[in-house]
C-alpha positions in Angstrom: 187.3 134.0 146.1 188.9 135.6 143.3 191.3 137.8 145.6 192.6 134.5 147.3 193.2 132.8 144.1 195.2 136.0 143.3 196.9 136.0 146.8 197.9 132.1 146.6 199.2 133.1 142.9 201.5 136.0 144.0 202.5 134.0 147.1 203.5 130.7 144.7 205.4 133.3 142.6 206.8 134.8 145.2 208.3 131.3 146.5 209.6 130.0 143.7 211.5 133.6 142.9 213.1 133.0 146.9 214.0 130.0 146.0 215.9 131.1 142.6 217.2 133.6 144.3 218.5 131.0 147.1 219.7 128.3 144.6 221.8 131.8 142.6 223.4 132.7 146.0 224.3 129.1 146.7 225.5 128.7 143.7 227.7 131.7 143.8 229.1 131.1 147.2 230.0 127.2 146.1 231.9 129.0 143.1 233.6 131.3 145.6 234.6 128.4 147.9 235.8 125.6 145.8 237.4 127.6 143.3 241.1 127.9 144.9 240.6 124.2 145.9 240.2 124.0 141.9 243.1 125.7 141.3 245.3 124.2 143.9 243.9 121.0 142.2 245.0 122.4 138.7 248.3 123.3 140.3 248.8 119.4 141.4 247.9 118.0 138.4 250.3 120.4 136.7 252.9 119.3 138.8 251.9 115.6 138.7 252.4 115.9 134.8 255.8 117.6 134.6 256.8 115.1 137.1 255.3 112.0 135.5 257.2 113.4 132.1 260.5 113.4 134.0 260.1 109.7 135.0 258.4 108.3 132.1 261.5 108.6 130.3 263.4 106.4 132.7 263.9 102.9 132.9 260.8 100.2 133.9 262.1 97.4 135.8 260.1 94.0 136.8 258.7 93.2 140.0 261.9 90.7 140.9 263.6 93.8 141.4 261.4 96.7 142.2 259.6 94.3 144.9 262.7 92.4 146.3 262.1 92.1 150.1 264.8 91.6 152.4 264.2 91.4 156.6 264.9 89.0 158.9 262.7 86.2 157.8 263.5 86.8 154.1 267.4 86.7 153.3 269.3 88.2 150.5 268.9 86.0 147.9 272.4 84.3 146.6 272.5 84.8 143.3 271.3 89.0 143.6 275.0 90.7 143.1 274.2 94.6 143.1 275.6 96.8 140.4 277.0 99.6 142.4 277.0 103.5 141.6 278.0 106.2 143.7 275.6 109.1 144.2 276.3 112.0 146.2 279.5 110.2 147.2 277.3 107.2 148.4 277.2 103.7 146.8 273.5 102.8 145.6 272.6 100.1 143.0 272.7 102.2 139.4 269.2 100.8 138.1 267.8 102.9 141.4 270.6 106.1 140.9 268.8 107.4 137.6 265.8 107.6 140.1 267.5 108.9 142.6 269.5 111.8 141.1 266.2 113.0 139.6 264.7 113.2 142.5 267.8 115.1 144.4 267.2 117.9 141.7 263.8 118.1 142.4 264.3 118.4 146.1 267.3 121.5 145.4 264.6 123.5 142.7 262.2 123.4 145.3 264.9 124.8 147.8 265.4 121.9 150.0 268.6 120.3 150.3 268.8 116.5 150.7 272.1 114.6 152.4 272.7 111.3 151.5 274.4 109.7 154.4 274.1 105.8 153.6 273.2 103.3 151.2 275.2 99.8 150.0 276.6 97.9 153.2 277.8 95.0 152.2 276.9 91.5 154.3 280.6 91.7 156.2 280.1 95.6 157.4 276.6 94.5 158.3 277.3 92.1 160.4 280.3 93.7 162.7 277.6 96.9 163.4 275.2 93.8 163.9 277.4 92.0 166.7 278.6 96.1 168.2 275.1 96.5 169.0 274.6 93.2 170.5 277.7 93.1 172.5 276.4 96.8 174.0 273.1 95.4 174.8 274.3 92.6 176.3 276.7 94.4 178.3 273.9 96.9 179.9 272.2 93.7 181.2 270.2 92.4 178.9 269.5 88.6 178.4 270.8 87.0 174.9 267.5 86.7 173.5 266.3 90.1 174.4 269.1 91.8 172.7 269.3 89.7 169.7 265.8 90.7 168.9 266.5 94.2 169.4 269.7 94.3 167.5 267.4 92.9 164.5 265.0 95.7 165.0 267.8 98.7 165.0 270.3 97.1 163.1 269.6 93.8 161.7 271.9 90.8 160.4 274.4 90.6 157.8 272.1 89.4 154.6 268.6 90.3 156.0 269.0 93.8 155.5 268.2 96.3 153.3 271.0 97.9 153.0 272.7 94.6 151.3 270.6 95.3 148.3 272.0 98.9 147.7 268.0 99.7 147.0 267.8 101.7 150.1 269.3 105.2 150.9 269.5 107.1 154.4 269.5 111.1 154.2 270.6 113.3 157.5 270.8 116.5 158.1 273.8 119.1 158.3 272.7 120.8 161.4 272.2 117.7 163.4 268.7 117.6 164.1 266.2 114.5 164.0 265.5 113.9 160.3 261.8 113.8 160.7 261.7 117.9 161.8 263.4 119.0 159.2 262.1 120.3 155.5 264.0 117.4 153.7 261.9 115.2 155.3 258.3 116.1 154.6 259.7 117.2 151.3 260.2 113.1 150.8 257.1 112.6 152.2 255.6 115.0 149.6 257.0 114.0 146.6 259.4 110.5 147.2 256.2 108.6 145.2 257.1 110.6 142.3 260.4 109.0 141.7 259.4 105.2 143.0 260.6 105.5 146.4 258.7 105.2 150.0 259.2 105.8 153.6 261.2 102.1 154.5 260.0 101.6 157.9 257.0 103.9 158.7 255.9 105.0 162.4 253.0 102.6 163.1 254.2 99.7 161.2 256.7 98.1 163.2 254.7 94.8 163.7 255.1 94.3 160.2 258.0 95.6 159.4 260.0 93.8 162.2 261.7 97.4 162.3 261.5 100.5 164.6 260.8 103.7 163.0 263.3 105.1 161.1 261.8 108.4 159.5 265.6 108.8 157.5 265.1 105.3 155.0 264.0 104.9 151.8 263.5 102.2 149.8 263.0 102.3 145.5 260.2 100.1 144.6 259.3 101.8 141.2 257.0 104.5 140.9 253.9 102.4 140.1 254.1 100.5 143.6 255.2 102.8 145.4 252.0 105.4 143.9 250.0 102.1 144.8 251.1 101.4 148.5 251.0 104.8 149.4 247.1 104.7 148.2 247.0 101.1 150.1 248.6 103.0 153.2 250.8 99.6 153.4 254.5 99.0 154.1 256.6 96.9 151.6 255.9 93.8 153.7 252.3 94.0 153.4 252.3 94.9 149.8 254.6 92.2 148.4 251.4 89.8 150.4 249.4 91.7 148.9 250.3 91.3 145.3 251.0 87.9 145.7 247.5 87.3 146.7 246.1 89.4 144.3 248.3 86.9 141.6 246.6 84.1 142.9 243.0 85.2 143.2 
């Protein structure tokens, strides 16, 4: 009897020293594994900072602005007269330039080169690429209602588009090729948050959006919203219903 008492001791011992031994190696491999996501993490955060230093120095502007929405159910309001800058050669609204030249340099130190190739069109300019489109549609056969709505979805109206509000840029590229395959654009992708602006008219939010895709757009909304919307996953006209019926709940 003694002996098995002395055999169940040694076995107990011998179990709970497996098991140390299993909880050490676990340990160690869960050290070895996680610690370049830990590093990469340190790495973002590092970045996140110098970036959030850049910005916090700029100017704050109210929702009226940042969140101004503009499509074909929502017009221009009248009494909005944007103050005009020229970036890059381009005209933008100056309250979004600061924004925007900051986030140029950061693009070129990171080795990517963005080309502005739109931004302010005013109501006029709008509206004759407005009625070129339609006339073409119509021409190739299609009915008047058919190409109206289209023309709204590629182009849009004279004072229901974004471009009136001089909040919205365009970038190209100088070798030709489809925005979204180049470097610029994930680069925006990346890091567009960081300076307060998003991706205009996304891929898979043209029910909303009334527009097609159009991976070359982006829109300043301030850095908090546009942080917030990209954690939402929403497009500007889902967030601006969004707030609103946060404000009233």
């Amino acid at each position: 009897m003694e002996q098995i008492h002395k055999l169940r001791f040694w076995m107990v011992l011998f179990a709970l020293a497996a098991t140390g031994a299993a909880v050490v190696t676990a340990l160690y491999f869960w050290h070895q594994f996680s610690e370049p996501f830990r590093q990469a993490e340190e790495r973002n955060q590092s970045a996140a900072s110098a970036v959030s230093q850049q910005t916090d120095t700029l100017p704050v502007y109210d929702d009226s602005f940042n969140l101004m929405l503009v499509n074909r159910e929502n017009k221009l309001p009248s009494e909005f007269m944007p103050r005009l800058t020229k970036v890059d050669g381009v005209l933008v609204e100056e309250r979004v330039a600061v924004y925007l030249k900051k986030l140029l340099a950061a693009a070129k130190s990171d080795g990517v080169v963005l080309t502005l190739r739109s931004g302010y069109v005013s109501e006029e300019e709008q509206n004759a690429r407005y009625e070129k489109v339609l006339q073409s549609l119509l021409d190739s056969g299609l009915s008047r209602m058919k190409a109206e709505d289209q023309a709204q979805r590629t182009v849009g109206k004279g004072g229901y588009n974004e471009a009136q509000t001089g909040m919205s840029v365009c970038f190209g590229d100088e070798t030709g090729a489809s925005f979204e395959t180049t470097d610029g654009y994930h680069w925006l992708l990346n890091h567009c948050i960081s300076y307060g602006f998003i991706l205009r008219y996304p891929e898979r939010k043209a029910s909303a959006t009334g527009v097609t895709f159009r991976p070359e757009q982006f829109r300043f909304v301030g850095v908090k919203h546009a942080a917030r919307m990209r954690e939402l996953e929403m497009c500007l006209e889902e967030y601006v219903h969004y707030v609103k019926m946060q404000a009233v709940s």
